[in-house]
N, C-alpha and C positions, 0 to 999 in steps of 0.2 A: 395416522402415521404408525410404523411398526415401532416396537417397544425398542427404544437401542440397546438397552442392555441387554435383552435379550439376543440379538439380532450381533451383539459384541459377544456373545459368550458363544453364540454356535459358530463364528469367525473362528473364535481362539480354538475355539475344540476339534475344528477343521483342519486347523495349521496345526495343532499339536497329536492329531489323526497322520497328517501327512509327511510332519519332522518324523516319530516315531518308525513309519514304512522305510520310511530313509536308510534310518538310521541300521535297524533292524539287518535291511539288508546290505550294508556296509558296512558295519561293525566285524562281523565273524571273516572278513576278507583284512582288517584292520589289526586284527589279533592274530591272524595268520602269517601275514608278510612282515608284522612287527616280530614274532616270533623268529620268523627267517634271520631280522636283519639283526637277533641277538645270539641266532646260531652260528650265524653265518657274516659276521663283518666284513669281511674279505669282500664280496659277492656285490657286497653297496657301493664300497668305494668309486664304481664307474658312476654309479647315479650320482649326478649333479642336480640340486634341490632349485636350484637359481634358475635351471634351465623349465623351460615351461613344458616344451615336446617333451622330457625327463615326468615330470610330474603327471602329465598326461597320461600317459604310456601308465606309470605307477597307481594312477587313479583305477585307471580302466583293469587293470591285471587287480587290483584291489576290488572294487565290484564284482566280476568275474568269480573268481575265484569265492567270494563271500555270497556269492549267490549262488553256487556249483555245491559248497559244502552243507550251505541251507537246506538246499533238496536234495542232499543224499542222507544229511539227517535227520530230516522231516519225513522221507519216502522208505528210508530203511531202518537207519539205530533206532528214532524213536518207536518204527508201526512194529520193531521186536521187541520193543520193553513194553510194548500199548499189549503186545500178544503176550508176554509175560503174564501181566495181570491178570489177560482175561481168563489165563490157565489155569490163575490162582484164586479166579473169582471173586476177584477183589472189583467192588461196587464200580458200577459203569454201564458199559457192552459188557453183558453176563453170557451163557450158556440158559439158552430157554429149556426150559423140561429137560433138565439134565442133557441134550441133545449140542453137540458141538458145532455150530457150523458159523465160525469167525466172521466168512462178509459178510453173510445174510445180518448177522446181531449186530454186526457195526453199522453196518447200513443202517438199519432200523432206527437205532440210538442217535447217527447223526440226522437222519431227515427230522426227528421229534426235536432236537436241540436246533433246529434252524426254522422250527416254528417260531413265528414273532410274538405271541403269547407266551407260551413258552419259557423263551430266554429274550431279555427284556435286554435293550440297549447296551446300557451301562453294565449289567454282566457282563454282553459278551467280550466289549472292548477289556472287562477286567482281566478274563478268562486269555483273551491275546495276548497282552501284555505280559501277564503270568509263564506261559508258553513261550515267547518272545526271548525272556529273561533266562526261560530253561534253556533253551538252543545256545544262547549266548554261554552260561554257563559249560555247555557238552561243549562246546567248541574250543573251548579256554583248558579245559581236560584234556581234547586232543593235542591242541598245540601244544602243552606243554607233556604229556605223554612222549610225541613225538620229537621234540629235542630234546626232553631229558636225556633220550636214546643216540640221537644223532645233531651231533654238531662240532663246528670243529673246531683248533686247540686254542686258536685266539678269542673264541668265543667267552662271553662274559660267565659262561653258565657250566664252562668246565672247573671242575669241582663243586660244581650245585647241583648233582642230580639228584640225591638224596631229597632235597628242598621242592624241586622242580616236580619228584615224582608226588612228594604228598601235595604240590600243589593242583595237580592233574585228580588224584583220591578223592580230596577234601571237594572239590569240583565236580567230578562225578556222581558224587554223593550228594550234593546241594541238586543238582540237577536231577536225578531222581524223585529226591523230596518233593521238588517244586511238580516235578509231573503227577506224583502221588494228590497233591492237595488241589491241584488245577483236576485231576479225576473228578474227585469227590465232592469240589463245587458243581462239576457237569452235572454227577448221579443227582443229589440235591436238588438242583434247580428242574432238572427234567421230572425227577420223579415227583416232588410237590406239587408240578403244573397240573392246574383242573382236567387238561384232558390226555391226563394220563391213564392207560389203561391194558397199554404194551407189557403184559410179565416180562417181557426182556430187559425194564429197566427197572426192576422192582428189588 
């Protein structure tokens, strides 16, 4: 007979594999229309909560919308701060022999980190989640960046921009962090593996 506890623990890690995707891409659509609906009171009033087509409509413009800004800062803010780095040579995708050429070295670095030797399970899901948590942070910077600037007069957050903009700073800056140290678990973990032997991650 399989072991249950075992067989209960790769369950849970499944569903808590599958809650996180969830969530992940629903959240930064959850931060954004809440944002709206503190810049913007006026705007909600039509939406009726009780109504179910209401809710709908509100879910789906929520997903959308958090999964639209996911991959625009997955595909562009972050792959500019990722090229930030590597400008600065900060431990990752480096510049092989002094020679620049950004896709070849990143390419490289990620085919070696999607070795299953490598980077072992439970890194990389740490590594996600880490990453996960940055996006979530840059998106909590935008949103509130973006209505510190614009919202209007019955809005809760007129006379809060002051508060509003360090709370976009303080977020930006967290969100950095987190990309810096999700970096230099990659560099770490690729570059200890036995069958490292790529100078581009060295």
């Amino acid at each position: 007979m399989p072991d249950e506890s075992v067989t209960g623990s790769s369950l849970l890690s499944d569903i808590n594999r599958d809650l996180w995707a969830i969530i992940r891409h629903m959240l930064p659509g959850v931060l954004v229309v809440g944002g709206a609906r503190l810049a913007y009171p006026e705007s909600f009033c039509k939406v009726h909560i009780g109504s179910w087509q209401n809710l709908l409509v509100l879910a789906v413009v929520t997903v959308t919308v958090g999964n639209a800004l996911l991959a625009l800062n997955r595909s562009f803010v972050h792959q500019l701060l990722e090229y930030f780095f590597y400008r600065l040579n900060i431990e990752g995708p480096i510049p092989e022999d002094g020679h620049r050429d950004y896709v070849n070295d990143l390419a490289k670095f990620v085919v070696k980190s999607f070795t299953p030797e490598v980077y072992p399970a439970r890194i990389r899901e740490h590594i996600r989640l880490r990453i996960s948590t940055a996006f979530l942070l840059l998106t909590l910077s935008e949103t509130a960046l973006v209505f510190s600037c614009a919202h209007s007069g019955s809005s809760k957050l007129t006379g809060h921009t002051l508060w509003t903009f360090l709370v976009c700073v303080a977020s930006f800056g967290a969100y950095i962090w987190q990309s810096v140290i999700a970096r230099r678990i990659d560099y770490f973990v690729v570059k200890k593996s036995p069958a490292d032997k790529d100078p581009a991650t060295r």
